[in-house]
PLY file of the C-alpha trace (Angstrom):
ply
format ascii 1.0
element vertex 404
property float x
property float y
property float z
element edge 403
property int vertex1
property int vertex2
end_header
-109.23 -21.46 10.70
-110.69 -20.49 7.39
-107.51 -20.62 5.67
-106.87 -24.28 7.23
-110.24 -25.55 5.87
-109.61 -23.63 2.63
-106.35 -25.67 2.19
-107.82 -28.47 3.16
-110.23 -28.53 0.71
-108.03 -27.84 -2.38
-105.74 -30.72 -1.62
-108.60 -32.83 -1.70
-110.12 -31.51 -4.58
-106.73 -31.87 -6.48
-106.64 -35.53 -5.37
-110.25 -35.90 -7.49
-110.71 -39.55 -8.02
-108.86 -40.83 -4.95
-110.63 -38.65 -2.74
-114.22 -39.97 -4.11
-113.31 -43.33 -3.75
-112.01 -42.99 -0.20
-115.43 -41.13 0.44
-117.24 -44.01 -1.31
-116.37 -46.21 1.28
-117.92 -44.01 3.50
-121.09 -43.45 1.30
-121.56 -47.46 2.04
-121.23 -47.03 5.29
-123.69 -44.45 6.51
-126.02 -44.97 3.56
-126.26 -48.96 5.21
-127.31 -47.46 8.79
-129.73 -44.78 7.44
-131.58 -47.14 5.08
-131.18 -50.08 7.38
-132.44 -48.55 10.64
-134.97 -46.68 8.73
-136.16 -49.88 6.85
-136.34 -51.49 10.28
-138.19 -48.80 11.89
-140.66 -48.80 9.49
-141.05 -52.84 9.71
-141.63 -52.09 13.78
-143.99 -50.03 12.78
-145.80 -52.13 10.25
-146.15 -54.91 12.15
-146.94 -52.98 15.62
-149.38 -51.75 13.41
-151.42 -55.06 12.99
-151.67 -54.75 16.35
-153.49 -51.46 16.80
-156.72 -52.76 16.56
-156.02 -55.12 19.64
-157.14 -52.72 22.77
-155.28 -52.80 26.45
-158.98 -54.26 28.14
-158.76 -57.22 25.61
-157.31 -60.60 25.40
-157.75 -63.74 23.40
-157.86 -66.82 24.70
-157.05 -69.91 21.79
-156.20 -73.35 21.48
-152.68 -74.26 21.21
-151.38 -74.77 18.10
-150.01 -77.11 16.03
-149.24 -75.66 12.35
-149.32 -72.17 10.78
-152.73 -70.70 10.09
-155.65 -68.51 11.30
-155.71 -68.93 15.50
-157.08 -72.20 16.06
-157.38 -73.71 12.85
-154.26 -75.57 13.54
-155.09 -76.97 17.31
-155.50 -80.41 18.03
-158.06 -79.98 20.85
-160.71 -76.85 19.99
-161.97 -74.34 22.60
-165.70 -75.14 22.82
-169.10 -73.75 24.14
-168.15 -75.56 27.65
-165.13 -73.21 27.78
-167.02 -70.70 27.05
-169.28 -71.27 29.73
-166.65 -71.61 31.71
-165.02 -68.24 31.25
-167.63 -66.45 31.76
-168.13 -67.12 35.11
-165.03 -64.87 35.90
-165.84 -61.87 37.76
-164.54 -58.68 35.72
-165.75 -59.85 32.09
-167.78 -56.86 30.67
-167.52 -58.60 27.15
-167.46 -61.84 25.56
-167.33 -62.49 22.02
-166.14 -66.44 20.49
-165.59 -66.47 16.81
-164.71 -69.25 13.73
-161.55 -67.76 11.47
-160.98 -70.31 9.17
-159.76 -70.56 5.18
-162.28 -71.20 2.76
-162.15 -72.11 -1.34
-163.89 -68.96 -2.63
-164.49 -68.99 -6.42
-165.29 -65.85 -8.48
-165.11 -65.70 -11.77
-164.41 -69.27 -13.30
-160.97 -68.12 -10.62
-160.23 -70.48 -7.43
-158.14 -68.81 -4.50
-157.86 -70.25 -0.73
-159.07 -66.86 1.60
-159.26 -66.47 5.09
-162.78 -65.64 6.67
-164.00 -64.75 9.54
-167.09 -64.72 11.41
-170.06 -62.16 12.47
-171.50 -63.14 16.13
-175.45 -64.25 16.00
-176.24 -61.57 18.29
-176.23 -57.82 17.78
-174.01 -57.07 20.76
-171.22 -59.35 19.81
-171.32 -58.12 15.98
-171.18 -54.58 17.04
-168.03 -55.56 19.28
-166.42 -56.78 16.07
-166.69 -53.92 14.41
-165.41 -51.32 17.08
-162.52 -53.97 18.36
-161.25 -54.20 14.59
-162.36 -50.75 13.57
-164.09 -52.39 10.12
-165.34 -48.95 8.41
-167.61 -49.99 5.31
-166.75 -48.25 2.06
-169.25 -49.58 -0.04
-172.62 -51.45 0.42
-173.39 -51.82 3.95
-172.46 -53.69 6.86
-173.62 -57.14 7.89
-175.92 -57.34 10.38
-176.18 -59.93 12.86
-178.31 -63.20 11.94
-178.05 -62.26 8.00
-177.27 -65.61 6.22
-176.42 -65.58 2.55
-174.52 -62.26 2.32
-170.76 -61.50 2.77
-168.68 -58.28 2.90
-165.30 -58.56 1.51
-161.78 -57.46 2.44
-160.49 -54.43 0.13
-157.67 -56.70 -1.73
-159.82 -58.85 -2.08
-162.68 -56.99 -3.93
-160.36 -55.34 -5.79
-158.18 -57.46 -8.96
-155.24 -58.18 -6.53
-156.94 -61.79 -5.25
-159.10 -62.29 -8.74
-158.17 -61.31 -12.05
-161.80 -59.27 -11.97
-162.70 -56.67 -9.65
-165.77 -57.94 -7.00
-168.30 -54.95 -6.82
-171.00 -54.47 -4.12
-174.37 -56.86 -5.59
-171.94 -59.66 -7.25
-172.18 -63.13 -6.50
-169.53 -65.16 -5.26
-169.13 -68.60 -4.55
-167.37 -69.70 -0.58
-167.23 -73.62 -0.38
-169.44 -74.31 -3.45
-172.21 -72.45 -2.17
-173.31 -68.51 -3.20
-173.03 -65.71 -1.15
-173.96 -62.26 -2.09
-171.47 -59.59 -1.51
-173.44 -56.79 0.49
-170.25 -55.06 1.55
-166.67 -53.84 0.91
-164.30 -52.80 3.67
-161.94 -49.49 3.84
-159.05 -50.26 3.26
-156.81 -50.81 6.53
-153.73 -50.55 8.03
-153.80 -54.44 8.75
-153.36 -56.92 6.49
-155.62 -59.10 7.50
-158.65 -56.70 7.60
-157.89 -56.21 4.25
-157.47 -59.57 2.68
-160.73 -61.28 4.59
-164.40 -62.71 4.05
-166.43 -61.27 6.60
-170.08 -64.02 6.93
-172.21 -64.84 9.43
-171.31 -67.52 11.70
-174.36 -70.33 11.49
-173.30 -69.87 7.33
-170.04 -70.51 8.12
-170.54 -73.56 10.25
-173.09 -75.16 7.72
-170.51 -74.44 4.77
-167.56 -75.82 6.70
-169.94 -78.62 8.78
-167.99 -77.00 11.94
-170.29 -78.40 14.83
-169.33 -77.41 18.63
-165.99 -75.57 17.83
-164.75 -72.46 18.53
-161.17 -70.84 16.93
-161.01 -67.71 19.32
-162.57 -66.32 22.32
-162.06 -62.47 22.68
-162.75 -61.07 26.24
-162.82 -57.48 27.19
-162.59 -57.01 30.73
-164.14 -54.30 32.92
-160.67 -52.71 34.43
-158.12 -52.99 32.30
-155.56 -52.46 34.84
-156.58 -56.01 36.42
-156.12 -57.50 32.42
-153.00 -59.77 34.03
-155.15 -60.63 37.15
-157.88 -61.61 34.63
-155.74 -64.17 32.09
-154.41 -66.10 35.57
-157.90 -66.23 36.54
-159.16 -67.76 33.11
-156.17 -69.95 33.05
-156.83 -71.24 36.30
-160.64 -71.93 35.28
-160.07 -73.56 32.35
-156.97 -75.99 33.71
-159.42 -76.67 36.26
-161.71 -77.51 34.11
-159.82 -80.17 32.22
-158.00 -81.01 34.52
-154.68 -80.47 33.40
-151.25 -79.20 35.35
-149.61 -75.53 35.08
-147.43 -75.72 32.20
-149.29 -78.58 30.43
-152.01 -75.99 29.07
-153.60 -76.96 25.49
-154.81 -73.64 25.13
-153.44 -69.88 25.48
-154.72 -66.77 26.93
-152.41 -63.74 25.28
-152.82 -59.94 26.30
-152.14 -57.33 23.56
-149.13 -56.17 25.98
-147.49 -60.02 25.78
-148.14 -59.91 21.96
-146.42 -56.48 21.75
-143.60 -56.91 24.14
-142.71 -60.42 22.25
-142.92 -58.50 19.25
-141.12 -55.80 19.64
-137.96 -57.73 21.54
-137.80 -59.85 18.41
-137.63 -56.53 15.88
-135.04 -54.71 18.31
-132.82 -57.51 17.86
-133.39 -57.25 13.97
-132.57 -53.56 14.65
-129.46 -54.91 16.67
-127.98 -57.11 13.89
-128.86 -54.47 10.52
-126.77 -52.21 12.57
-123.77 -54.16 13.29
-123.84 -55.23 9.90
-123.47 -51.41 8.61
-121.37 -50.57 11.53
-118.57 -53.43 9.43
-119.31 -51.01 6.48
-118.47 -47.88 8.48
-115.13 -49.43 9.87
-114.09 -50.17 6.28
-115.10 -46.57 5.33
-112.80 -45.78 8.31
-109.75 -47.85 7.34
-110.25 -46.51 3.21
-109.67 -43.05 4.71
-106.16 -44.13 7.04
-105.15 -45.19 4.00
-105.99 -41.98 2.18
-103.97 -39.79 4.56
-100.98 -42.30 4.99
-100.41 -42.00 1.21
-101.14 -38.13 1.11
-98.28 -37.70 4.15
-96.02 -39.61 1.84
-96.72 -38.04 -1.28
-96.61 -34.60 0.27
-93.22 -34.20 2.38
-92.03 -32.14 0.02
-95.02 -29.39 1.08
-94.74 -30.74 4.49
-91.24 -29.35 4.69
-91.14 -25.96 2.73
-94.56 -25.50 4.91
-92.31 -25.84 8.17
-89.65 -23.89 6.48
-91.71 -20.90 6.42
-92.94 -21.28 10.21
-95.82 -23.66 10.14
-95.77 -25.13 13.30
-96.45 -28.52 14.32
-99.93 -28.23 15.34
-100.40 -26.71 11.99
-99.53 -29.55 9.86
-101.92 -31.56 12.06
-104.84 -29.00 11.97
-104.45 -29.16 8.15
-104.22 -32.91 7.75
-107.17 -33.86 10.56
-109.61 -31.03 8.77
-108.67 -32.99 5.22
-110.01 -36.49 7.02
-113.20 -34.59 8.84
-114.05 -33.48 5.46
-113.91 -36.71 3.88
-115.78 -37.93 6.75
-118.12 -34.96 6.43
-118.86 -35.19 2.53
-118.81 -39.25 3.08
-121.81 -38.77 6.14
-123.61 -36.18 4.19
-124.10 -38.42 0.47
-124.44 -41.53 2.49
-127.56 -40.41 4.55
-129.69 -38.78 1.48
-128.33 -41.86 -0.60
-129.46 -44.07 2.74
-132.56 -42.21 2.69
-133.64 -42.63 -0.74
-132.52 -46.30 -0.73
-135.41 -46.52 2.17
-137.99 -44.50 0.36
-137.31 -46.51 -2.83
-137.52 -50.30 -1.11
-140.78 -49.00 0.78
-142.19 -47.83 -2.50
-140.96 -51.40 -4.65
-142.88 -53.05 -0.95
-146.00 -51.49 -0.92
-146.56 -51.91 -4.69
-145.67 -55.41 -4.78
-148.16 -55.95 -1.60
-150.69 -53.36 -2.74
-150.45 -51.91 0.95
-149.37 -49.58 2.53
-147.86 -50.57 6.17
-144.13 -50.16 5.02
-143.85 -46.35 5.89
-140.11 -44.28 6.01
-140.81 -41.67 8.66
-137.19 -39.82 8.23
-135.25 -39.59 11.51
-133.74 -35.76 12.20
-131.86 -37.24 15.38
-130.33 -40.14 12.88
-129.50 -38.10 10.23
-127.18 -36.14 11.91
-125.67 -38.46 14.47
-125.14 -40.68 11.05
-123.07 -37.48 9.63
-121.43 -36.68 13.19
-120.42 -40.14 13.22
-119.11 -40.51 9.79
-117.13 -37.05 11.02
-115.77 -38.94 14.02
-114.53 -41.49 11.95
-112.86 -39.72 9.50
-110.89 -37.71 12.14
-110.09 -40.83 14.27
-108.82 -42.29 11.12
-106.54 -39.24 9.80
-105.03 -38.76 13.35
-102.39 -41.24 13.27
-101.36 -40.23 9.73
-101.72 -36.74 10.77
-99.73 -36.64 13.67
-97.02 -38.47 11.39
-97.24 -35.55 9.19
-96.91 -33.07 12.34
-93.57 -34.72 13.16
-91.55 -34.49 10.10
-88.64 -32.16 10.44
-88.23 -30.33 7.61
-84.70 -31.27 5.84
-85.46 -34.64 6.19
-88.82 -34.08 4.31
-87.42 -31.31 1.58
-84.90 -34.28 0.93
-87.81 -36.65 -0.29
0 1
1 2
2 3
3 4
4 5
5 6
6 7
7 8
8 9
9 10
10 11
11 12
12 13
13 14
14 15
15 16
16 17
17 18
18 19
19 20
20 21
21 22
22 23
23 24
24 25
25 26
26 27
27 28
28 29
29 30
30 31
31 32
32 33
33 34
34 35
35 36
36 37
37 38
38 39
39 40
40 41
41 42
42 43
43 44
44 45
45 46
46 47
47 48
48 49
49 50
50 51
51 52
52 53
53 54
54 55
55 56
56 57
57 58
58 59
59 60
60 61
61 62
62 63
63 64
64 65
65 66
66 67
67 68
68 69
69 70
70 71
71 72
72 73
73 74
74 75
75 76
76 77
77 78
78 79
79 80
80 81
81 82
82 83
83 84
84 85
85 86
86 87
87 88
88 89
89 90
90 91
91 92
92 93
93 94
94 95
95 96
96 97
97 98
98 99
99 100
100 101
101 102
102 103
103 104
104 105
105 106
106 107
107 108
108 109
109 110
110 111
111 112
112 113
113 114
114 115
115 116
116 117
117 118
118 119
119 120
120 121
121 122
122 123
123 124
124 125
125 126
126 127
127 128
128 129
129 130
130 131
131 132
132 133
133 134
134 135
135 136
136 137
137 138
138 139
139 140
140 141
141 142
142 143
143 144
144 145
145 146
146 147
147 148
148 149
149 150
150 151
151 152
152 153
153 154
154 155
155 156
156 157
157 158
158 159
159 160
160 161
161 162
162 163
163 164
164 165
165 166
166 167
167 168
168 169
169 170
170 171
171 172
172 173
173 174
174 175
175 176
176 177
177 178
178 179
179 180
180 181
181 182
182 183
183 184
184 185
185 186
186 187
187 188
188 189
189 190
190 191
191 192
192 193
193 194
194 195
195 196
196 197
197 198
198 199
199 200
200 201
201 202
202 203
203 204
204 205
205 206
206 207
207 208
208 209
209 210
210 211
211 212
212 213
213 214
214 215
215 216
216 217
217 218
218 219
219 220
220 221
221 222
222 223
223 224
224 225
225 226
226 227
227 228
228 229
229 230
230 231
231 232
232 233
233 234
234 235
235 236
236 237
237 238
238 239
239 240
240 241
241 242
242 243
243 244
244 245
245 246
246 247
247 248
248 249
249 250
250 251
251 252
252 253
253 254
254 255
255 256
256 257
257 258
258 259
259 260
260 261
261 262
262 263
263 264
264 265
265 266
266 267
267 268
268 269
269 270
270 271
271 272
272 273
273 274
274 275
275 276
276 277
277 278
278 279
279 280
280 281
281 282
282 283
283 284
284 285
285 286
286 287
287 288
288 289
289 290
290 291
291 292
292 293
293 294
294 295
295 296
296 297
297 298
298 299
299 300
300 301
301 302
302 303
303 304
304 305
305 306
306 307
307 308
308 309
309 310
310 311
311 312
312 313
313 314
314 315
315 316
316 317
317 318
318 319
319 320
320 321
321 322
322 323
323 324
324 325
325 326
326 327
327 328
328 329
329 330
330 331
331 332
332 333
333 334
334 335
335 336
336 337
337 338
338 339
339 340
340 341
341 342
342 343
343 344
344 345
345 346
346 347
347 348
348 349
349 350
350 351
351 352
352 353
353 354
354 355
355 356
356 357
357 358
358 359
359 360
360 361
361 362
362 363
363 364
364 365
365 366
366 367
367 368
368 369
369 370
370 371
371 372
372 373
373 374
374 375
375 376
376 377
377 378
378 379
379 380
380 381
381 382
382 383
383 384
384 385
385 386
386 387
387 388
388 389
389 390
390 391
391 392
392 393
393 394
394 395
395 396
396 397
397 398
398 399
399 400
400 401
401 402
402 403
């Protein structure tokens, strides 16, 4: 066997050029499913990520929607302190926090940008919920306490030059619908987004500011038993249709478990995953077909060694050994370059990501499993695609090929 995979190997190594570019097509191929299924496994991650700070006793009841923006910023008809009332009068609510999340003109610097803010319950309870739900760890300055007006903590992007061309620090002033806030606080950086690009304020400064009067954007609700959560959302939905008197299906408002928002989530990326695979999987069959042709030419160009190898006694099952190890090598070689090149291709776009987004969600954990199923694979396919070819070889009798 060592002398078949020795012979093997020097034919292809005196074919040089052809023999690279035959493997090149397999390079594509497996370098397209490694960096493609990576890429998407880190985006599942990413954006799973964002939703780590949502906890399996929790939902979030909003308003339905009628534009892009923060949770109901967008709706026609608001949630309001009546709905509130009304949801708490389910049994099972341990917790109930209602919040404003709106965009604001902040202006720092002589610099105007559009940021999204959020705001700090009244009463202690409520703020501390904030904080745990979100896990909002202050890094500088200190947090903001309920029933502080005037003060702000800031996002880490956006206290840092990313939003403004000048860096925010912890004592600055900055100025959130023309009016001046003092910046008490500045975040730890996050693995969300949005924790990281936000304007934390208390909420009566954030109504006067935005002259919001009985409105509410978002109701969060942690229940008592979180394995009654899907009992619990019926429940509110049936209160609060009941309340307005509206039909089953005709809701203006939504109440959304974290296990909804993941599920719907994650069937949308698995399909992503689905199609980035079936588009390398074309680049693999093309691999496939560059090698058939690599071994139909080599059986032509060779009957001459074909037949003085038969003439000597190599058998049948020789020739074909000799010809299927060639194509499992180019397969081999092909599966091997393609996954590091697939690889770095995914460590390099996560790197060009996270620096253009100043984050760092977009994370390559490398796959063992797909590494070498990618390199089995690219093996199978090389072998599948020199058997024809090599069984053609196999067959030649030897005075017809000594007469090529």
């Amino acid at each position: 066997m060592k002398d078949y995979f020795l012979l093997a190997f020097n034919n292809l190594k005196h074919r040089g050029l052809r023999s690279w570019l035959t493997i090149l097509g397999i390079f594509i191929g497996i370098a397209a499913v490694v960096a493609l299924i990576s890429l998407g496994q880190g985006l599942k991650e990413a954006i799973t990520g964002q939703f780590s700070t949502l906890s399996a006793d929790r939902l979030v009841i909003t308003s339905a929607e009628t534009g892009f923006g923060p949770p109901g910023s967008t709706a026609v008809k608001k949630l309001t302190e009546r709905d509130l009332d009304v949801i708490k009068e389910v049994q099972g609510i341990e917790k109930i926090i209602s919040r404003l999340l709106r965009v604001v003109k902040a202006e720092y610097n002589n610099e105007l940008n559009f940021i999204f803010t959020a705001s700090i319950p009244n009463n202690k309870e409520g703020a501390e919920a904030v904080y745990e739900a979100f896990n909002l760890k202050v890094e500088k300055g200190k947090k903001l306490e309920a029933g502080v007006k005037g003060k702000v903590i800031l996002g880490s992007d956006i206290a840092s030059s990313n939003t403004f061309d000048k860096k925010i620090e912890v004592g600055k002033q900055i100025k959130i619908q023309d009016k001046d806030f003092e910046v008490i606080g500045i975040l730890k950086k996050s693995g969300s987004f949005q924790v990281n690009q936000v304007i934390l304020m208390n909420e009566e400064d954030m109504k006067d500011i935005l002259n919001i009067k009985d409105e509410i954007d978002i109701i969060a609700v942690q229940v008592s038993d979180k394995d009654r959560i899907e009992d619990m959302a019926e429940e509110i939905k049936r209160k609060l249709r009941q309340d307005r008197n509206q039909k089953e299906g005709e809701e203006d408002f939504s109440v959304q478990t974290p296990v909804q928002a993941l599920s719907a989530i994650n069937t949308i990326l698995n399909i992503i995953n689905l199609i980035v695979t079936g588009i390398a999987a074309i680049s693999l069959l093309i691999g496939g077909i560059g090698i058939a042709n690599t071994m139909f030419t080599s059986v032509l160009e060779r009957r001459k060694e074909i037949g003085i190898m038969k003439a000597v006694g190599a058998k049948n099952k020789d020739v074909l050994k000799i010809f299927v190890i060639e194509s499992g090598l180019l397969g081999l070689v092909g599966g091997i370059g393609g996954a590091l090149i697939g690889l770095s291709l995914a460590y390099l776009t996560s790197f060009s990501a996270n620096s253009a987004l100043n984050t760092d969600l977009f994370k390559v954990s490398p796959s063992v499993p797909l590494l070498v199923a990618s390199i089995l694979f690219a093996i199978i396919i090389g072998i599948i695609a020199g058997l024809i070819p090599s069984y053609q070889a196999s067959k030649l009798k030897p005075v017809d090929a000594l007469r090529q």
